[in-house]
GULO-858646 format. One record per residue: y, z, x of N, C-alpha, C in turn; residue number from 1; residue in three letters; chain. Coordinates in steps of 0.2 Angstrom, whole numbers. Layout:
N
SITE   n.v   n.w   n.u  ca.v  ca.w  ca.u   c.v   c.w   c.u num residuo cadena
SITE     Y     Z     X     Y     Z     X     Y     Z     X NUM     ALA      A
...
This chain:
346
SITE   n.v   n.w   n.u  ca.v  ca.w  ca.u   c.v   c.w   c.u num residuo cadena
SITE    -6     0     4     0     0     0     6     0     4   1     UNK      A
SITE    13    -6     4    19    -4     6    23    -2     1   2     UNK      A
SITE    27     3     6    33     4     2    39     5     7   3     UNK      A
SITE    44     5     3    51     4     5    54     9     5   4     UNK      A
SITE    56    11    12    60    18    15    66    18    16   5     UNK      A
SITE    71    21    14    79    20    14    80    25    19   6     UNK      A
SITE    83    26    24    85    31    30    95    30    31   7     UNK      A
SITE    98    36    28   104    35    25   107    45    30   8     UNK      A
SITE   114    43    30   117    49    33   124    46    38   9     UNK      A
SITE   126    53    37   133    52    41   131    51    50  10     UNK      A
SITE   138    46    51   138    45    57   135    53    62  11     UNK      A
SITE   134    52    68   131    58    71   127    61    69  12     UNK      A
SITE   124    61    67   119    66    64   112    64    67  13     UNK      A
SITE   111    60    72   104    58    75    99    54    69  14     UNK      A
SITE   103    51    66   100    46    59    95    39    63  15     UNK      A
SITE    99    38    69    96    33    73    88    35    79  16     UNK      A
SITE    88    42    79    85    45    84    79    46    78  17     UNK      A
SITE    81    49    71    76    50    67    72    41    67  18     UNK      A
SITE    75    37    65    73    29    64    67    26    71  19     UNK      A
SITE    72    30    79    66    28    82    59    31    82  20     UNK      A
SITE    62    37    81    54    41    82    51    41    75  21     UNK      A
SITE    50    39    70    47    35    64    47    29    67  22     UNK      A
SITE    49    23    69    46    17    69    43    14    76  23     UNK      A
SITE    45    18    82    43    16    88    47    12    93  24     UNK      A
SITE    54    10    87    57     6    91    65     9    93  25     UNK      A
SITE    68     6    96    74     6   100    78     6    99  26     UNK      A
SITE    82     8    91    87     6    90    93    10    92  27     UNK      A
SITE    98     7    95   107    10    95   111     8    90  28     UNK      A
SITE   115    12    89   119     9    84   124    14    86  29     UNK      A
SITE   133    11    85   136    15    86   143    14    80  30     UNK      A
SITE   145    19    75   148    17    71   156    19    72  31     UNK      A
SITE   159    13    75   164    13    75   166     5    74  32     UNK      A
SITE   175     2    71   177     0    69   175    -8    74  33     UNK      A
SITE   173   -12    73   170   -20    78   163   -19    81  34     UNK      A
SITE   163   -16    77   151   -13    78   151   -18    73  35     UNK      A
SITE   144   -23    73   144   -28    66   141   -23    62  36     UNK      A
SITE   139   -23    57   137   -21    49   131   -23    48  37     UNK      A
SITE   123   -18    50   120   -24    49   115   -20    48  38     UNK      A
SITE   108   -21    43   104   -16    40    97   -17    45  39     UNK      A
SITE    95   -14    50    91   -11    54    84   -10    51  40     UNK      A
SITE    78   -13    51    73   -12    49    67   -12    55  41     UNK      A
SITE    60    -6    53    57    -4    58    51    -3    52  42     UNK      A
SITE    45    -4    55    39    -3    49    34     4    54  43     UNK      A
SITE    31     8    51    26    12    52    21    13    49  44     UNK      A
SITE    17    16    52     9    16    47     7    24    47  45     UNK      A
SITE     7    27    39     4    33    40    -3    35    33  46     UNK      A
SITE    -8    36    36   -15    37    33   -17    30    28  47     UNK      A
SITE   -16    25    32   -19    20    29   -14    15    24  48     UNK      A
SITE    -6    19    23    -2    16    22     7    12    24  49     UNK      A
SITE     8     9    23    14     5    28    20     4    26  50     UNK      A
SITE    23     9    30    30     9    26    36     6    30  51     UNK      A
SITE    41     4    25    46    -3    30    52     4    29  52     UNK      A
SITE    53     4    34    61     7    34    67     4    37  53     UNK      A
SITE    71     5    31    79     2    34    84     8    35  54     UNK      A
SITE    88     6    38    92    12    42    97     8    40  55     UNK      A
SITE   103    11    33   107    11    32   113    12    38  56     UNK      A
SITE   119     9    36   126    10    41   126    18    38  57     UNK      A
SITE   128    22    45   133    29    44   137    30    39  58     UNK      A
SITE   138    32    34   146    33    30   144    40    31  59     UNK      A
SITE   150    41    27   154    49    26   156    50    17  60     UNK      A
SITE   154    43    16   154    44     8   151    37     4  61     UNK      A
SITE   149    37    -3   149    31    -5   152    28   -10  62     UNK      A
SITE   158    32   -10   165    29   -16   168    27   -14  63     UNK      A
SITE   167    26    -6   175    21    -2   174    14    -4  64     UNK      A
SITE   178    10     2   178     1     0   176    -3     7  65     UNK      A
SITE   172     2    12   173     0    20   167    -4    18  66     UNK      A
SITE   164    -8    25   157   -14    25   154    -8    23  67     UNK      A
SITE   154    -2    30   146     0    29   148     4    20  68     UNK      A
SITE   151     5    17   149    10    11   148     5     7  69     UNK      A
SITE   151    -1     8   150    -5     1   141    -9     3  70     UNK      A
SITE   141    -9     8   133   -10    11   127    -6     9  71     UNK      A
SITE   127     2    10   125     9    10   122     6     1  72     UNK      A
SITE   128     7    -4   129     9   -10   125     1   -14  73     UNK      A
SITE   127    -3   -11   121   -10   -16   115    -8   -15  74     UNK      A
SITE   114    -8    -8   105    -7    -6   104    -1   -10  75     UNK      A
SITE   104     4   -10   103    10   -15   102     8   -22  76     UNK      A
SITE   108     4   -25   108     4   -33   103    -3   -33  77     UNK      A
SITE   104    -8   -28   101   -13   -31    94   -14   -31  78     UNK      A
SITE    92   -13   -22    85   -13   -19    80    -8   -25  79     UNK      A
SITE    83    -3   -22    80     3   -26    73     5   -22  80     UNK      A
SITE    75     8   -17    68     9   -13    65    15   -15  81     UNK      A
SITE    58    15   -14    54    20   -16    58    26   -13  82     UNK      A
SITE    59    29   -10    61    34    -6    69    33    -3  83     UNK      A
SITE    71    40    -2    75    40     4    75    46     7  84     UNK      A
SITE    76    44    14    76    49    18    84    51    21  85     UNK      A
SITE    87    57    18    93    60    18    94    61    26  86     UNK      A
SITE    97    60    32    98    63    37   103    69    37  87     UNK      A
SITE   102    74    38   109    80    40   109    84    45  88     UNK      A
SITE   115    87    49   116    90    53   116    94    54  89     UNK      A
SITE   111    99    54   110   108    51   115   111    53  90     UNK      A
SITE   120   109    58   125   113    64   132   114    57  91     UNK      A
SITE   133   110    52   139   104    49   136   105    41  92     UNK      A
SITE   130   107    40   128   106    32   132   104    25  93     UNK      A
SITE   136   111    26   142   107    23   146   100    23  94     UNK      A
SITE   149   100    25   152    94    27   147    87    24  95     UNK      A
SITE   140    87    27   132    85    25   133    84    19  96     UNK      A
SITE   134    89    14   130    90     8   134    86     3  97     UNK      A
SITE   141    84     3   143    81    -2   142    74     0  98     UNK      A
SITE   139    71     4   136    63     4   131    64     1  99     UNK      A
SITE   127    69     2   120    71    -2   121    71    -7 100     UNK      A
SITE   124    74   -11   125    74   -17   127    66   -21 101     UNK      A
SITE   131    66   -16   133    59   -20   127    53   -20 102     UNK      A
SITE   122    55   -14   116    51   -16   112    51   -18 103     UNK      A
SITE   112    58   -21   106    59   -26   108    58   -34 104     UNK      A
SITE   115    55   -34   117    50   -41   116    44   -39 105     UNK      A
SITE   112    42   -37   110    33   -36   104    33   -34 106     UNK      A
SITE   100    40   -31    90    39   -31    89    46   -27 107     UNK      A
SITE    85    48   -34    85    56   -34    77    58   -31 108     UNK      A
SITE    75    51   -31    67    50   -26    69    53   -20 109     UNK      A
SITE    70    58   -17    74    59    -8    71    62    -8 110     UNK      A
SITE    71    64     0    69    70     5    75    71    10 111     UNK      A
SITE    76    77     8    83    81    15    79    81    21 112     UNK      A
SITE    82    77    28    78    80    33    86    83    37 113     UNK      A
SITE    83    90    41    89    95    44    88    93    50 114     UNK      A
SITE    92    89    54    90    86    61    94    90    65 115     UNK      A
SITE    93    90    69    97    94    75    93   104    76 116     UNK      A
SITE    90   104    71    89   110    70    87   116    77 117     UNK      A
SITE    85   114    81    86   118    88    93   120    90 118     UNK      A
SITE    98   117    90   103   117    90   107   119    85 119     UNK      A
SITE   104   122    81   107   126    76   104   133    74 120     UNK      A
SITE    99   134    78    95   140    79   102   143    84 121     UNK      A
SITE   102   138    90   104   140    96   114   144    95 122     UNK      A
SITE   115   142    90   121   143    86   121   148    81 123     UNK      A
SITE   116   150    79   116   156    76   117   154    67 124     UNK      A
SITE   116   150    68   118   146    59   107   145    57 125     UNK      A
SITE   108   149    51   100   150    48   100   147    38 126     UNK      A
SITE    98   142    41    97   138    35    91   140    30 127     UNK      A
SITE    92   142    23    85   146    20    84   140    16 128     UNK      A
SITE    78   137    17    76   127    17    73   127    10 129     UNK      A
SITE    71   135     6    67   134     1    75   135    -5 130     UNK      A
SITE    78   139    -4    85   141    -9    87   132    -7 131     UNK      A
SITE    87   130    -4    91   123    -4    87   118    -7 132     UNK      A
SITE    80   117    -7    77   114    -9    77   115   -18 133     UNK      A
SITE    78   119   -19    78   122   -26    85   123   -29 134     UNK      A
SITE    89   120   -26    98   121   -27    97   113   -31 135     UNK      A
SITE    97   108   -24    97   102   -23    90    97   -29 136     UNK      A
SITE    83   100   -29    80    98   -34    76    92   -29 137     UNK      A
SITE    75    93   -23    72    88   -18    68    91   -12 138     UNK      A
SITE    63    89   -10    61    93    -4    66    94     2 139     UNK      A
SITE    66    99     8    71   100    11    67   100    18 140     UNK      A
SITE    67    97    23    63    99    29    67   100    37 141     UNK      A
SITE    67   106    39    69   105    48    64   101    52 142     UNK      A
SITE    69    95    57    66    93    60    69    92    68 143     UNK      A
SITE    65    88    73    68    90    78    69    82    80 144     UNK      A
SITE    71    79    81    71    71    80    70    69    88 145     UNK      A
SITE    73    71    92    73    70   100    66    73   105 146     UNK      A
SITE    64    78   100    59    81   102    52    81   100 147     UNK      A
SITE    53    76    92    49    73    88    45    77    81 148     UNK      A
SITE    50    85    83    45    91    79    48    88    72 149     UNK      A
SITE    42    91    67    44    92    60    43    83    58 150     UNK      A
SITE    38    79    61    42    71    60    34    70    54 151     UNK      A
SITE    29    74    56    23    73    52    23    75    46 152     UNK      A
SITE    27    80    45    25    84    39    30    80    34 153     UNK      A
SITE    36    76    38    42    75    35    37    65    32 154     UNK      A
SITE    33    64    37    28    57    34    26    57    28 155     UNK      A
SITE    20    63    27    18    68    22    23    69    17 156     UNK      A
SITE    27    69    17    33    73    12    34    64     8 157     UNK      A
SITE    35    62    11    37    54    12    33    50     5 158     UNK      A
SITE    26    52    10    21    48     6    18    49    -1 159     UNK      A
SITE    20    59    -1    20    61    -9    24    60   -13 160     UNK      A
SITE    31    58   -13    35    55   -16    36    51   -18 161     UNK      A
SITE    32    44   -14    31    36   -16    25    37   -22 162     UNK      A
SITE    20    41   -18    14    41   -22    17    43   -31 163     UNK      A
SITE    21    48   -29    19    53   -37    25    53   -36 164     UNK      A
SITE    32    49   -40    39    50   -38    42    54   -44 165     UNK      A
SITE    44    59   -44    49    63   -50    54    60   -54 166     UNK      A
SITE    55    54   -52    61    53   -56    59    43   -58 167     UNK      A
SITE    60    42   -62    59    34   -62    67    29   -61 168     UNK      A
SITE    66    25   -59    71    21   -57    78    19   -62 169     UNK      A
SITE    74    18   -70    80    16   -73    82    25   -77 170     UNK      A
SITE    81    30   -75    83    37   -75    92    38   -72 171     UNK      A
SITE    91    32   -64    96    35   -59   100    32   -67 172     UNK      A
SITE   109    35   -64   115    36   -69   119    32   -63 173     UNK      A
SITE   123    30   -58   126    27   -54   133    27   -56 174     UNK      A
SITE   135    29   -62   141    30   -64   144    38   -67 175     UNK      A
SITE   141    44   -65   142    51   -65   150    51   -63 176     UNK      A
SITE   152    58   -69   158    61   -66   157    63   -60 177     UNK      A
SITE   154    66   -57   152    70   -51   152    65   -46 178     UNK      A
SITE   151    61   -45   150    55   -39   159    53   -39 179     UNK      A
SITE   162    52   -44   168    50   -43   174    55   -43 180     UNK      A
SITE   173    60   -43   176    66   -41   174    69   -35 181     UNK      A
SITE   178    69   -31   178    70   -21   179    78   -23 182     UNK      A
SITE   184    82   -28   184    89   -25   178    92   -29 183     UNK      A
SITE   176    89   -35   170    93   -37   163    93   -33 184     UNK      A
SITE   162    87   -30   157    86   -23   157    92   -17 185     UNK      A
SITE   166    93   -16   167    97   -10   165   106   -13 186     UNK      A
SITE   167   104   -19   165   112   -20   158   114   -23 187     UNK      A
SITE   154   109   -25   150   112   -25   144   111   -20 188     UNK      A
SITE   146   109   -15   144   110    -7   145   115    -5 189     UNK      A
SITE   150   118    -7   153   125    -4   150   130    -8 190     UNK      A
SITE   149   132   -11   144   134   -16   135   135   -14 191     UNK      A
SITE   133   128   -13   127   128   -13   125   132    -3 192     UNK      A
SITE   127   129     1   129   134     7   131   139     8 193     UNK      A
SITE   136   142     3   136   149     2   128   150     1 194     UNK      A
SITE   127   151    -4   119   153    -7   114   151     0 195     UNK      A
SITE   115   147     5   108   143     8   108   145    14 196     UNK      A
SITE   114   145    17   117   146    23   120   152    24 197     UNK      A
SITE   119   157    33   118   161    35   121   162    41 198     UNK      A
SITE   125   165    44   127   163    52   128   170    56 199     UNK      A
SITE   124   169    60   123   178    64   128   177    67 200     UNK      A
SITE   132   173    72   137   172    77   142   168    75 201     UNK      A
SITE   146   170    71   152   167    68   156   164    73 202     UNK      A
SITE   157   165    79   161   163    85   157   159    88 203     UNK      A
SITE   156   154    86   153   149    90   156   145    96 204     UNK      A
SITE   152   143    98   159   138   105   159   133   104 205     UNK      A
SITE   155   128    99   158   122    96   166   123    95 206     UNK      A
SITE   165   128    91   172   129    87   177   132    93 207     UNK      A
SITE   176   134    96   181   134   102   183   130   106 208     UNK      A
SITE   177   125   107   178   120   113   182   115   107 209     UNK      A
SITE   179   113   100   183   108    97   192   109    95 210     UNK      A
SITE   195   116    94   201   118    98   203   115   102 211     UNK      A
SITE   201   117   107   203   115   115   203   105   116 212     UNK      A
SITE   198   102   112   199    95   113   201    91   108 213     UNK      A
SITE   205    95   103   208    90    98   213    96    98 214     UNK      A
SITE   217   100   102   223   101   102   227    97   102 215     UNK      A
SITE   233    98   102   240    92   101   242    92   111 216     UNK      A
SITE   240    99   114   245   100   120   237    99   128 217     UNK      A
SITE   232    97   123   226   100   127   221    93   125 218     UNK      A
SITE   221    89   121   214    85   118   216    78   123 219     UNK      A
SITE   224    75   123   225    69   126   223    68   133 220     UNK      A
SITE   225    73   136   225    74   145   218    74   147 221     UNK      A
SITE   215    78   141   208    78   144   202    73   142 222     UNK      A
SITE   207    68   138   201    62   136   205    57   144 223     UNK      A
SITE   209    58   143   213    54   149   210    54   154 224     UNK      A
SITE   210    61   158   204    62   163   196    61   163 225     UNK      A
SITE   195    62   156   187    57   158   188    53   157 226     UNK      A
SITE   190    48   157   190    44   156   193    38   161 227     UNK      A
SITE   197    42   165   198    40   174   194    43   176 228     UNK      A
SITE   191    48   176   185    50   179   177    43   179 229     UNK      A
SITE   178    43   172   172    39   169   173    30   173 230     UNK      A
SITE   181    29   172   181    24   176   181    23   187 231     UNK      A
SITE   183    31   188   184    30   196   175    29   199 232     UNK      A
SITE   169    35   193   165    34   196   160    28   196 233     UNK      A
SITE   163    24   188   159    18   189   161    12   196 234     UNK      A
SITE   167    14   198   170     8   199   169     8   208 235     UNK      A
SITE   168    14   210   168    17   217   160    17   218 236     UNK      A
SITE   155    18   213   149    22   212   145    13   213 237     UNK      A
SITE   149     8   211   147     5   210   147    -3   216 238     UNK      A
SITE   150     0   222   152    -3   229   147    -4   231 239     UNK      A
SITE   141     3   234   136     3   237   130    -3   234 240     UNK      A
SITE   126    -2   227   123    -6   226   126   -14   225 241     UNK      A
SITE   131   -14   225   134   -20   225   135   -25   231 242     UNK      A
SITE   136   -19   239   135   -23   243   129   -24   245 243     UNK      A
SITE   125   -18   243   115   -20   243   114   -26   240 244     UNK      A
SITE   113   -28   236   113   -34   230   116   -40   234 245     UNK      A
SITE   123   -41   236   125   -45   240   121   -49   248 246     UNK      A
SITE   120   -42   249   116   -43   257   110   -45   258 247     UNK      A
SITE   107   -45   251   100   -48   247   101   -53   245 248     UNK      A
SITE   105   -56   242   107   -64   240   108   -68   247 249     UNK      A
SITE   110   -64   252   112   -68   255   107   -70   260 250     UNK      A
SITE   104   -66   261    98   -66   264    91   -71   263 251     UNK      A
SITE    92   -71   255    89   -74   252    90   -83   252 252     UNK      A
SITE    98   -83   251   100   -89   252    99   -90   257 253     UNK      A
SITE    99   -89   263    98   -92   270    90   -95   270 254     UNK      A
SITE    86   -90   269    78   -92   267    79  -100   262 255     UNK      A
SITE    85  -100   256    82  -106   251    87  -112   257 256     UNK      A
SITE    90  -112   259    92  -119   265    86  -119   269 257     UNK      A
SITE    83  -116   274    80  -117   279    72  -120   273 258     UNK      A
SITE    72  -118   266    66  -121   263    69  -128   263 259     UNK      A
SITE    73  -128   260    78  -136   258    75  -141   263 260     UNK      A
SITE    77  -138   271    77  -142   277    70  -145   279 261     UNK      A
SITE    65  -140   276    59  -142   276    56  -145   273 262     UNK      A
SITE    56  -148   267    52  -150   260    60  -157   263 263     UNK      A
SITE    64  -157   264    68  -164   264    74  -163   257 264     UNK      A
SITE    78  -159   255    77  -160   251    85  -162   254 265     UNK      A
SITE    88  -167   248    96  -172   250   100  -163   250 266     UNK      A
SITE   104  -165   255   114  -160   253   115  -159   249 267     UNK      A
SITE   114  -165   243   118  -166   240   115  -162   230 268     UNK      A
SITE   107  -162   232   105  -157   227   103  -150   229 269     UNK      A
SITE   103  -150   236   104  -143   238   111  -138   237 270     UNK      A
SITE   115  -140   238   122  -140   237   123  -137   230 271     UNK      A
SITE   120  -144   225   121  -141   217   115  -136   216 272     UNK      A
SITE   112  -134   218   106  -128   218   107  -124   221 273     UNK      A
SITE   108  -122   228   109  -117   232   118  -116   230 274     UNK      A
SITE   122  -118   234   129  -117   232   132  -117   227 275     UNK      A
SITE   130  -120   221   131  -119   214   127  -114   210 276     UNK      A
SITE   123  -117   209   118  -112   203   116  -106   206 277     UNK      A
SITE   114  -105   211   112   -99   214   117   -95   217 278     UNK      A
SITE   121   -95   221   128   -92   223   132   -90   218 279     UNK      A
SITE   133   -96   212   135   -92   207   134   -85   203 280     UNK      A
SITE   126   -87   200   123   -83   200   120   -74   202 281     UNK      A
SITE   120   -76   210   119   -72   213   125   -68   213 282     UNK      A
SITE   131   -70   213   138   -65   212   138   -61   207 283     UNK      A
SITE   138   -64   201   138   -63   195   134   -55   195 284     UNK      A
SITE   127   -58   196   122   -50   197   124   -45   201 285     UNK      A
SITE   127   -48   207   129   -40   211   134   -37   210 286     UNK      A
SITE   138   -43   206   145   -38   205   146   -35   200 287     UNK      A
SITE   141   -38   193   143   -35   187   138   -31   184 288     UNK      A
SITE   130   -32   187   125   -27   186   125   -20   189 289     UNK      A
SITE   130   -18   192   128   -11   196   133    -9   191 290     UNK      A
SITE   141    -9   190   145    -7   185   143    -7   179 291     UNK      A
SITE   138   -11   177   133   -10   169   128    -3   169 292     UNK      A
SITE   127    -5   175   120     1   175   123     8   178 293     UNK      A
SITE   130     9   180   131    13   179   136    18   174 294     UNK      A
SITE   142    10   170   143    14   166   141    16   157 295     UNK      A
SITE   138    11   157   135    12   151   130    19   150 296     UNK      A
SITE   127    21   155   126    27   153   130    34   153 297     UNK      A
SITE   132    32   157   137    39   156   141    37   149 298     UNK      A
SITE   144    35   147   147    32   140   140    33   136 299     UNK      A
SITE   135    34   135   132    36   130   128    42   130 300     UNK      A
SITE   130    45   138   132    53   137   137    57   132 301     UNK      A
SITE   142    54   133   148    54   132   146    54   122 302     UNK      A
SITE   143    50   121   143    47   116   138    54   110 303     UNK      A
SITE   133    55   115   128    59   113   131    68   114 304     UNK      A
SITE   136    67   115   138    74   116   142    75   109 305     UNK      A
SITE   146    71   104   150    72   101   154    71   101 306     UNK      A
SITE   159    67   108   164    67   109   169    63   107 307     UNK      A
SITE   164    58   105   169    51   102   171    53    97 308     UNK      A
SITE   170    57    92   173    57    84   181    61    86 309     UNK      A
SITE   181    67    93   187    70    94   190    64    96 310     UNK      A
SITE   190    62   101   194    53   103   196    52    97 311     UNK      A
SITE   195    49    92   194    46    86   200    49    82 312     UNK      A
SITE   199    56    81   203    61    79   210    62    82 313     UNK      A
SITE   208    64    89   215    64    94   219    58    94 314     UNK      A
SITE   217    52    92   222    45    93   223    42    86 315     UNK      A
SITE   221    46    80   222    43    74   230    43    72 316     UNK      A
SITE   234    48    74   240    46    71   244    41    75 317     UNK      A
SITE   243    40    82   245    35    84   244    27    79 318     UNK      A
SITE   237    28    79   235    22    77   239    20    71 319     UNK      A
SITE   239    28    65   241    24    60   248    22    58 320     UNK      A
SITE   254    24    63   258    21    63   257    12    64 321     UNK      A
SITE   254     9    67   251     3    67   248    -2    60 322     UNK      A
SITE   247     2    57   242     2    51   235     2    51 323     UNK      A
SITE   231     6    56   226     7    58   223    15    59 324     UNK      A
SITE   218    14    61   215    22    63   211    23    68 325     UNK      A
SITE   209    29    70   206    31    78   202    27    79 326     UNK      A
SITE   196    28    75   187    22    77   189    16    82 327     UNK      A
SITE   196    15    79   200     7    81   197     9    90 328     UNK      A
SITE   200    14    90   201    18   101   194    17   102 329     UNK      A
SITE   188    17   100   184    19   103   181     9   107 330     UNK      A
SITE   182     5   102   180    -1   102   186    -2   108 331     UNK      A
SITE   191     0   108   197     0   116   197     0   120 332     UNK      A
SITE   194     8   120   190    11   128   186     7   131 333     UNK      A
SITE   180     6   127   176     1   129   178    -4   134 334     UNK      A
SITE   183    -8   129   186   -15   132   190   -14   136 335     UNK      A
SITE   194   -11   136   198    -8   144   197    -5   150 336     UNK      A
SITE   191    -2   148   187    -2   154   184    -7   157 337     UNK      A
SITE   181   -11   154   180   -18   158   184   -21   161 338     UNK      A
SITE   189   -23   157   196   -26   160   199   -21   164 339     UNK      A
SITE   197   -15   168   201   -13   173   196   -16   178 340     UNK      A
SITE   188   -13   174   184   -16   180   183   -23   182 341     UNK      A
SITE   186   -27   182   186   -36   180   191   -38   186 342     UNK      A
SITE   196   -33   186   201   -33   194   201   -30   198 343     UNK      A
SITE   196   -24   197   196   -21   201   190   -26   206 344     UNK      A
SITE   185   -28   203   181   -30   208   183   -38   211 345     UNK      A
SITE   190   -41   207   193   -47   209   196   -45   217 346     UNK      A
């Protein structure tokens, strides 16, 4: 038997992380503003059955007019897939819980999965998964996505749903007061996490450090500096393999002439093969593959830590003097990075 699995949740919440380790494959996905818009499918097999999973674009709601929410909101009402799979970020529940709601008026067939949950233990926030399960009207699971825990039982949840679903399709309502009301959503989020949610250590250091990097006198200087920083080490870090790789090509081109000279081949195809195709080439690789391979990772450390949604946040009123918003900065960074790196290696 197949069925069709929806995988839906806000930006950051490891919604991509949950999708590899269900499907086995690789995907990144980064949502900000010149990322295409584009629905991600992955299939798995559990006890004899085959499930296709799509991984919705990240929103933060389904009432807006953006690609991914107008994308998010058709496949749900139209498709109609046996399942969805809610992503949330135990750390943030709140926050979490009114996209949740808003999507359990358009397919009430779901499962909450709590992702990040070690990291919400480590923070002192104690989610009671049975009160929430019973607030909301849907099963509720911790899981650990990076580290693969809570992935079996959450298949299992999956496949009792499909099989024996609670709720039938021409049931869902997609036109609710509650879905079109933003402050009734927020409170009664607020509400349901009173009741579910628990926190030993109220002084968290997320909440201190987000302080300190979306300050007005303290957020700009210090994206500033990593950001020179992220640029001095790719650009410096990136000299030595660069001349390693050079002194390889070079070495290797001397080998492809003295071949030339041997086999007969004319100047004048050696020339367009060695001095063109392959010289070109070769440059190309030493000079623009070591700056890849080094900054792209760091940039998806950066990325896995949280930091780009304060970016986002710190540079929004900038933007919107322009007509625009933060997200715009992130797709900037990117680009200007290359472009310093572009002359620097000129």
């Amino acid at each position: 038997m197949t069925y069709e699995i929806a995988l839906a949740g806000n930006p950051n919440v490891g919604k991509s992380t949950v999708f590899n380790a269900l499907t086995g494959l690789k995907q990144h996905t980064g949502n900000w503003t010149g990322k295409t818009v584009e629905l991600c499918t992955g299939m798995f097999k559990y006890r004899d059955n085959l499930f296709s999973v799509t991984d919705l674009p990240g929103t933060y709601s389904m009432r807006g007019f953006s690609k991914e929410e107008s994308v998010s909101r058709k496949y749900l009402s139209e498709k109609k897939p046996d399942c969805v799979i809610i992503v949330a970020d135990s750390n943030v529940l709140e926050r979490n819980l009114s996209y949740v709601l808003e999507i359990l008026q358009l397919q009430r067939n779901a499962v909450l999965c709590l992702n990040m949950n070690d990291e919400a233990r480590r923070n002192g926030t104690v989610i009671n998964t049975e009160k929430l399960s019973k607030e909301l009207g849907i099963p509720v699971l911790k899981t650990c996505a990076v580290k693969k825990a809570g992935l079996d039982e959450l298949k299992q949840t999956v496949l009792n749903i499909c099989e024996k679903p609670s709720f039938s399709q021409d049931e869902m309502n997609t036109d609710t007061f509650l879905l079109n009301n933003a402050l009734l959503l927020s409170k009664k989020s607020k509400e349901i996490c009173d009741k579910c949610v628990s926190y030993r250590n109220n002084t968290k250091r997320s909440g201190r450090l987000d302080k300190i990097l979306t300050s007005k006198s303290t957020g700009i200087p210090i994206m500033l500096a990593l950001f020179a920083l992220l640029f001095w080490i790719t650009a410096v870090g990136a000299n030595y393999p660069s001349e390693w790789l050079s002194a390889l090509f070079a070495f290797i081109k001397e080998r492809l002439y003295e071949l030339s000279d041997c086999i007969h081949v004319s100047e004048f195809l050696s020339g367009i093969l060695i001095d063109g195709v392959y010289t070109t080439l070769s440059w190309v690789v030493s000079v623009m593959l070591p700056p890849m391979a080094i900054f792209f990772p760091l940039f998806s450390i950066i990325e896995d830590s949280g930091y780009l949604p304060r970016i986002a946040f710190n540079l929004d009123k900038f933007f919107s003097r322009c007509g625009a918003n933060g997200k715009q900065s992130l797709s900037m960074c990117l680009v200007s990075d290359w472009r310093y790196l572009s002359l620097f290696c000129r």
